[in-house]
N, C-alpha and C positions, 0 to 999 in steps of 0.2 A: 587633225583628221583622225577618225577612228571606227574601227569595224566592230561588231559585237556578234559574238556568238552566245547567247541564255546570257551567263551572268558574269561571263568571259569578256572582257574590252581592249582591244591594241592598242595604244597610244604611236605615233610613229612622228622621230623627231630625227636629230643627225648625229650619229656615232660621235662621242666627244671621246673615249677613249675602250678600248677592246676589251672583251670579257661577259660573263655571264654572272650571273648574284640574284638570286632570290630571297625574302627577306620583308618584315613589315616594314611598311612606310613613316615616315614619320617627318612631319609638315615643318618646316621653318617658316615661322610668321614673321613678314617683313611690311605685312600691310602699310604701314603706318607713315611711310615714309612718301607716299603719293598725296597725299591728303594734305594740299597748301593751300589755304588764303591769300587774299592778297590784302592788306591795309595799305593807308596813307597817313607818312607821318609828318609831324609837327615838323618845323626847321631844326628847334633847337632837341629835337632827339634824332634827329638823323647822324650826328659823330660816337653816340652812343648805339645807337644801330650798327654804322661799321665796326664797333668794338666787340659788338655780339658775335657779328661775322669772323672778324680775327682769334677770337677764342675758341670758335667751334674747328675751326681750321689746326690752331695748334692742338686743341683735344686732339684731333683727326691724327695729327702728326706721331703723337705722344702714344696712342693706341697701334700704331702701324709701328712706330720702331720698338717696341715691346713685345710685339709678334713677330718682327723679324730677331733681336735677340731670341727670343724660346724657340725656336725656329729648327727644328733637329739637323743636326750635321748633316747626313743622309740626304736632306733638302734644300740643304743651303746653297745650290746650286740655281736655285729660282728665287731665293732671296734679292736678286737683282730687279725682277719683276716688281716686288714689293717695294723695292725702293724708286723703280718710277713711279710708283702710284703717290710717296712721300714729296715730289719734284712735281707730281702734278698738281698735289693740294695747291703749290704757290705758283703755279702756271700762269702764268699773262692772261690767256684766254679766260681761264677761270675764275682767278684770283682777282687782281683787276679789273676786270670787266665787271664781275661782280659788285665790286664797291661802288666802281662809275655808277652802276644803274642806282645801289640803293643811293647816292646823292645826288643825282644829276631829277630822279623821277620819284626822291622820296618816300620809296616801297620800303616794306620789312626785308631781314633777308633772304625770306625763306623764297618769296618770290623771284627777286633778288635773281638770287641764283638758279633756280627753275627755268626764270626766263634765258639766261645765256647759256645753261646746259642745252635747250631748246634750239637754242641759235648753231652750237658746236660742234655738234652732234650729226650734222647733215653732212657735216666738213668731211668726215671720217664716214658714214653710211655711204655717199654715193663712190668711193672709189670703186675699182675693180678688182684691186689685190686683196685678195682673201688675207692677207696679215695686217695689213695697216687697215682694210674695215672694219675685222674688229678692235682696233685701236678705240671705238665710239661705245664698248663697252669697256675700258678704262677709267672714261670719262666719266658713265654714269655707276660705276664702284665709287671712285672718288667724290662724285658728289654725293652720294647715299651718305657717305662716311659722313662729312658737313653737313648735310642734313639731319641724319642721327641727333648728332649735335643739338641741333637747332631748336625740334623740334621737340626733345627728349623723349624720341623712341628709348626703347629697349634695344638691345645691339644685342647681334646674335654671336653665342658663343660655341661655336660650333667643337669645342674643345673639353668643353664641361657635357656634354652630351653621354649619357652613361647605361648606353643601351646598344644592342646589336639590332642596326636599323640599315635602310635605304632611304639617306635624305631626297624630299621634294621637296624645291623649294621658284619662287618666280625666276630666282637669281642666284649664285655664289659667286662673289668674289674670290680671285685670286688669294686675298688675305684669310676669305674662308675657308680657303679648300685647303692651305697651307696647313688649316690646323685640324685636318681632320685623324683621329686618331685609328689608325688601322685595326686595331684589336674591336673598334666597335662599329666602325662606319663601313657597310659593305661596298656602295655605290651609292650612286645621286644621280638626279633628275633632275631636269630647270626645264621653265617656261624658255629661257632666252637664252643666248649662246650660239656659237658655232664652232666647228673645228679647226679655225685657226686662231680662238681666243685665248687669253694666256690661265682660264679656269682648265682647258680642254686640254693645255700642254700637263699644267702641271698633276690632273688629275692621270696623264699619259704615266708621269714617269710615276706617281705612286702604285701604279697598274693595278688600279681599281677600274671595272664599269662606270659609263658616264653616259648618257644620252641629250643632249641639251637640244635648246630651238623646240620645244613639246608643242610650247603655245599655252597648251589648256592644262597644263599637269596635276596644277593645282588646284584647280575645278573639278577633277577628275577622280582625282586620290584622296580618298580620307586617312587621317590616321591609324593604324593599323591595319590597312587592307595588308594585303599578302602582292607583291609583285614580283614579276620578273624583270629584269633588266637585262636586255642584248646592249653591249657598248660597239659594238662591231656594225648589225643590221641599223642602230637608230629607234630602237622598237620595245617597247615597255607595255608587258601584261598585266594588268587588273584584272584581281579575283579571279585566276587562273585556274583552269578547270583539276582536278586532281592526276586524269591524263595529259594533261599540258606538262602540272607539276612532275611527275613522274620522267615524262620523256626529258626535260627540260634537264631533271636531277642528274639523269645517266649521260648526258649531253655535255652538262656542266664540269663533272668527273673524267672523262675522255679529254677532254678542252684543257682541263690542267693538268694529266699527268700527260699530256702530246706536247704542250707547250714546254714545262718542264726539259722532255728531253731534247726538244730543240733548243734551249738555252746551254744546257749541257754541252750540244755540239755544236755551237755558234761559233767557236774557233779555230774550228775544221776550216778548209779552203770552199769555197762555191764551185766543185768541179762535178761536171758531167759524167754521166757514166762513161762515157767516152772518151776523158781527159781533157775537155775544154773546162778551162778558168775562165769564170763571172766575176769581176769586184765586185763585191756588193757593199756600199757606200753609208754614211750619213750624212743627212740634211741636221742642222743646228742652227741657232737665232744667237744662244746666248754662247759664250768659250765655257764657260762651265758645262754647258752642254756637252764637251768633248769627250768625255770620263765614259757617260753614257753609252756614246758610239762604241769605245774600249770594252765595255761591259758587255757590250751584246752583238763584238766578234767583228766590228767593223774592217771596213782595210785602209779605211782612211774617209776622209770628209766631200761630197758629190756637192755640197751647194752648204757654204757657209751664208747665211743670208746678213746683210750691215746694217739694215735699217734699225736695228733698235740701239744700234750706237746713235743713231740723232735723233730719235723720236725718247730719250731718256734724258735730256738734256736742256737746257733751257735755250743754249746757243749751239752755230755749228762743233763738231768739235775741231780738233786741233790735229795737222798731221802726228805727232809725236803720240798725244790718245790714242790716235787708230793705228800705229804703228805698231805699238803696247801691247793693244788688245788684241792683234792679228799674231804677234810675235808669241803670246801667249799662245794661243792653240796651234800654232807651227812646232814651238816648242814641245808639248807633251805629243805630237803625233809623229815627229821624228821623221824619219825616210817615207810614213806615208803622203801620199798626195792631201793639198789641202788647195778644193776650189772657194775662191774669194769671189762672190758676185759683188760686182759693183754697185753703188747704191741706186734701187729700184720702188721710188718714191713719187707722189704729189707735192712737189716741194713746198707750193704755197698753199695747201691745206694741211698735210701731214707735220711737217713743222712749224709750229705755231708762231717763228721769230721772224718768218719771211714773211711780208706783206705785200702780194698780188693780185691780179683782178680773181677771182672767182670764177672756175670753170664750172659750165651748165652740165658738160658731159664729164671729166673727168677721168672716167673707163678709154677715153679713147682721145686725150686728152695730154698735158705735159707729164710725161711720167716717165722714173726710168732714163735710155737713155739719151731719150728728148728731152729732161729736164739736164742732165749732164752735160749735155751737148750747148745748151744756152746758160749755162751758169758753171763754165770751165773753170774759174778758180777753185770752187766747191768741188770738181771731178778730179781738178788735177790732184790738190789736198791730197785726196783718195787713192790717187794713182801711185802719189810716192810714196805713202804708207806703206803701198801694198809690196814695191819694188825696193822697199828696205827691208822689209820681211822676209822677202823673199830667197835674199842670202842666206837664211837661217834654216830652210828647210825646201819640201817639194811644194811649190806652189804654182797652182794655174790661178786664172784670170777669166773669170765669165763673167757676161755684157748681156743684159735681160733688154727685153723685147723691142729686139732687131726687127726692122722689116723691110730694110732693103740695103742695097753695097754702099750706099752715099756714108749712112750712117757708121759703118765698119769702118771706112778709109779715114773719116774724121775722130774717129775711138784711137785707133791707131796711132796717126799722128800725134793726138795727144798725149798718147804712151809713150812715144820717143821725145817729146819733149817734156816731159816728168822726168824721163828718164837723163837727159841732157844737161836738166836743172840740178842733177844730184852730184853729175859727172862735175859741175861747174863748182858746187856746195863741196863737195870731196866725200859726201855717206857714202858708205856702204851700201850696194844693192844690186840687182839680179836681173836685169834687163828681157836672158833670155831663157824666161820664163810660157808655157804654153798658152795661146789668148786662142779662148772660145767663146759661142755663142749662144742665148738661149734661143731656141726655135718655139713660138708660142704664139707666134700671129702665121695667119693662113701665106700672106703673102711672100712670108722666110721660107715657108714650104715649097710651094712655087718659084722661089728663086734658089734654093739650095743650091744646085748644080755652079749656080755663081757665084755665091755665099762661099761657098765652101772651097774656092782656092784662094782666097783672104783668110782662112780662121785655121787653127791646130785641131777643132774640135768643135760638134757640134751637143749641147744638151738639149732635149726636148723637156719644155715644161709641162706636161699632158694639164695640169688645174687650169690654167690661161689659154692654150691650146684647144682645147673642148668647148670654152664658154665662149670663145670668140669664135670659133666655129658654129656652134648649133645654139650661139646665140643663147646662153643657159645662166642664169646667175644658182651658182650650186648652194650659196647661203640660202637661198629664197625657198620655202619649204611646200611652195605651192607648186616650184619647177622643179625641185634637186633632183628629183626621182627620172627628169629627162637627161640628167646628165652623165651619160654613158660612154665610158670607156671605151667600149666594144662595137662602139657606132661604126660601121663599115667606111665613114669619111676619115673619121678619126684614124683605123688601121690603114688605110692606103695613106696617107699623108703620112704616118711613122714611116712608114714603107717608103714614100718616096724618098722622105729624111734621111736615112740608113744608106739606098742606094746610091744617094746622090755622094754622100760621104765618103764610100766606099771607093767611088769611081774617080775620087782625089785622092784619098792614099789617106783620109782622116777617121777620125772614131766617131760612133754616137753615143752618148748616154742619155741617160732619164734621172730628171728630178721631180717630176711629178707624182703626186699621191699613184699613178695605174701602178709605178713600180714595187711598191710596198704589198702588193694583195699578190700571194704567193702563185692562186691559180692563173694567174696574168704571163706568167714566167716562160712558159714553153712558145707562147704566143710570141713576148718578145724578144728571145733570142733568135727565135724562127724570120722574125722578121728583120733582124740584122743589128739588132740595139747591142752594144761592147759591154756595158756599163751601167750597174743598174744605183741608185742611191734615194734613200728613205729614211722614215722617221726611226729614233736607234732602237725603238722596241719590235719594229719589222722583220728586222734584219736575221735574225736566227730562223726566222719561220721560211723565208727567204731563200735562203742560203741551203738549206731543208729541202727546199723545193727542188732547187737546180741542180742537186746529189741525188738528184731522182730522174733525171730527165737524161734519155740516149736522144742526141741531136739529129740522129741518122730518122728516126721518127717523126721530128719534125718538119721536115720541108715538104710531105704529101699532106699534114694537114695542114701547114700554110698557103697549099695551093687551091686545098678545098675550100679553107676560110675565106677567100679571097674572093670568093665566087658567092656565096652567102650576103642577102638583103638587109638583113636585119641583125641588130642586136641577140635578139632571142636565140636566133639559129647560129650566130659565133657561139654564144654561151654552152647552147648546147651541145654542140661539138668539141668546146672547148672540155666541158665535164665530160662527156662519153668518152673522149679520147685521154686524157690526162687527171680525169678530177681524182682518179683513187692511185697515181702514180706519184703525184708533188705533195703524199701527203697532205693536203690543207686541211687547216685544223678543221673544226665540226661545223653544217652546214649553219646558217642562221635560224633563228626562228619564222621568219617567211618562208623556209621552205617546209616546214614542220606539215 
């Protein structure tokens, strides 16, 4: 999509990572790698055909763990990313499959594998969790890589790059972005992508601008045009007018020396002018992640997420792994809280080891903990990990998308008998630990008031919560722009969440991306949320916000808000009343 003003053009895609950069373009040509045939071979060259395939795979292999060696310390924290992509080259689905087709149907392999990336790809597109969807851009990293190979592209070096530029490119891999060198690389653009891909995380924590999901970027932008890059709005200027540039410049300048000083006080407490404490939390995928949360003032961990303990692996893992790996970030966070969500997956699509029927819907489908619920040796596994962990430091227990008491009383149960199993075993472990809930289906909402004298806690996922609600897929770039936080359905269902909470004697927090956006903040402490936890570069800005905000303030505009139709008119009362009080950094370029 794109507006033009003369010779001015917007590009509008999805914030991959926050920030502003302006700066020439400069094109990574990856054309080359779409461009398959298909032949049919002889009998007797088809073992020499899989042989072709096995050595583009080990190239593959050999190139990936040489970028994860050179790999600066500083980033070796997502080094783990890179290594599922090394576990993917020899995946079942991929690997495998692959060979079957070229001998079973006699193809080259470029085909070959086109055809089963074609097939695998859907596996991971139709879920609903914005994490494990884009798991389907993993897939086509890894097979680009084999392809390279195959077809003897050229492979992009994005590390020999010896310009101060702003790459556009259809795509970057993970293993790309890794090696982008900061002294020259301002931002990037992609045709593809979204904000929960692991290109979007890791270009998060280099805290460079990213826009990805463009579409047309590439089409768009020549090399050396001059653009802008919003990583926050999703919004990239071509050939920017000189008053664009200008505003854009002093805009730019404001944005980092604001940020700055909120990182500065990022380990100040989140207290109101009026002496109320906010934790303000991190959300984390990988434990190396944890450092980050430290860095940027955390109080502890709001939503450890597991799935990529089993989406890295070629089998389940093993209690004692997840035990490990939990014991690990309990360890460095000491007396803070660390929530462990329980694993919230498509079992038989997302791991590729279970062989199931194929769900048509999947969004609404075994996921989560419907799939935990029918595949209990897999939950319990996970249950005692977590309750040997949990000797070791402060740990809760959250269970993603609850929708009704049946599900709770059966989670339960099988808490105590993990717990039973350990008693029998003689481990070590922590029985009475806090177990909460995610609230992200409408029907949790509507039943809270019941929910919530079974649980210690309830979290609101607002990303699940919203899109089952107003029906919204926020990847989809033809709908993301209806997916609104501020929707008046959305704020009375927080609202009822909080009260119903409240009226048991339990807390609410937020692990939803609404908690992260700082002018969000007055709204929902106004509206009864304890707890707020986000991505760890949020967090200062955050915490910024609620050292601004007198509480006594807000309960007459949550009673206004509450009366308010529309998105628009929260918004705008939200800025009239608070936008120049929570400090938020600089407006976007949409509002320019």
């Amino acid at each position: 999509m794109k507006d033009q003003d003369a010779t001015e053009v917007i590009l509008r895609g999805i914030g991959g990572s926050p920030g502003i950069c302006i700066g020439k373009a400069y094109l990574v040509d990856k054309e080359g790698v779409d461009v398959v045939k298909q032949y049919v071979l002889r009998e007797e060259a088809v073992p020499a055909e899989v042989g072709r395939f096995k050595t583009a795979v080990k190239k593959a292999q050999e190139a990936l763990r040489r970028i994860i060696d050179e790999t600066p310390e500083e980033f070796r924290q997502h080094a783990q990313i890179l290594e599922t992509h090394t576990v993917l080259l020899e995946d079942k689905l991929l690997y495998d499959r692959t060979i079957e087709v070229i001998e079973k149907e006699k193809v080259n392999a470029e085909w070959a594998l086109k055809k089963v990336v074609s097939l695998v790809k859907p596996m991971f597109e139709n879920m609903s969790d914005d994490y494990l969807k884009q798991r389907a851009e993993d897939i086509t990293h890894v097979s680009d890589r084999i392809m390279e190979n195959l077809v003897g592209a050229d492979q992009v070096n994005i590390a020999h790059i010896d310009k101060r530029v702003i790459l556009v490119a259809r795509d970057l891999s993970p293993a790309e972005t890794s090696q982008i060198q900061l002294e020259r690389i301002k931002g990037f653009v992609t045709n593809r992508g979204g904000r929960a891909s692991h290109t979007s995380i890791i270009a998060q924590t280099l805290q460079i601008p990213a826009v990805l999901g463009v579409g047309n970027a590439t089409m768009e932008i020549k090399n050396d045009d001059i653009i802008i890059v919003d990583g926050k709005a999703g919004i990239v200027v071509v050939n920017p007018t000189e008053q664009t540039l200008l505003e854009t410049e002093e805009r730019r300048e404001r944005y980092e020396i604001q940020k700055a000083l909120m990182v500065r006080k990022s380990h100040l407490p989140a207290q109101t002018e009026d002496g109320i404490r906010i934790p303000v939390m991190g959300n984390i995928e990988l434990p190396e992640e944890v450092v980050s949360v430290l860095d940027h003032g955390g109080d502890g961990i709001g939503l450890y997420r597991t799935e990529f303990q089993y989406l890295s692996r070629p089998d389940f893992p093993g209690e004692d792994v997840l035990f490990e790996n939990y014991k690990d970030v309990i360890d460095v966070m000491g007396d803070r809280p660390v929530t462990i969500r329980t694993l919230d997956i498509n079992g038989d699509k997302a791991v590729n080891y279970i062989r199931d029927t194929r769900e048509l819907n999947p969004a609404l489908g075994l996921r989560a903990i419907r799939y935990c619920l029918k595949k209990p040796e897999i939950f319990k596994t996970q249950l005692r990990a977590i309750l040997r962990a949990a000797a070791y430091g402060n740990v809760r227990i959250l269970i993603p998308m609850i929708s009704g008491i049946a599900e709770v009383e059966q989670a339960m149960a099988m808490l105590d008998e993990a717990a039973d199993s350990l008693i029998r075993q003689g481990f070590a472990y922590k029985r009475d630990v806090p177990v909460g809930i995610m609230i992200e289906v409408p029907s949790a909402v509507i039943t809270a008031d019941i929910l919530a004298e079974k649980v210690d806690f309830f979290s609101i996922g607002t990303n699940d919560l919203i899109q089952y609600t107003l029906a919204i897929d926020r990847n989809n770039r033809h709908v993301a722009h209806l997916h609104q936080p501020l929707h008046p359905a959305i704020l009375w269902m927080i609202k009822r969440t909080c009260d119903a909470a409240r009226a048991k004697g339990i807390q609410t927090y937020m692990c939803g991306e609404m908690a992260a956006e700082p002018l969000f903040a007055p709204i929902l402490l106004g509206l009864g949320v304890d707890e707020l936890s986000m991505n760890p570069q949020a967090i200062p800005m955050v915490k910024d916000a609620i050292r601004s905000i007198n509480t006594e303030n807000v309960a007459p505009f949550i009673e206004k808000a509450m009366t308010m139709t529309t998105c628009a008119a929260v918004q705008e009362l939200l800025e009239r009343s608070f936008g120049e009080a929570v400090g938020r950094l600089e407006p976007d370029l949409e509002e320019l």
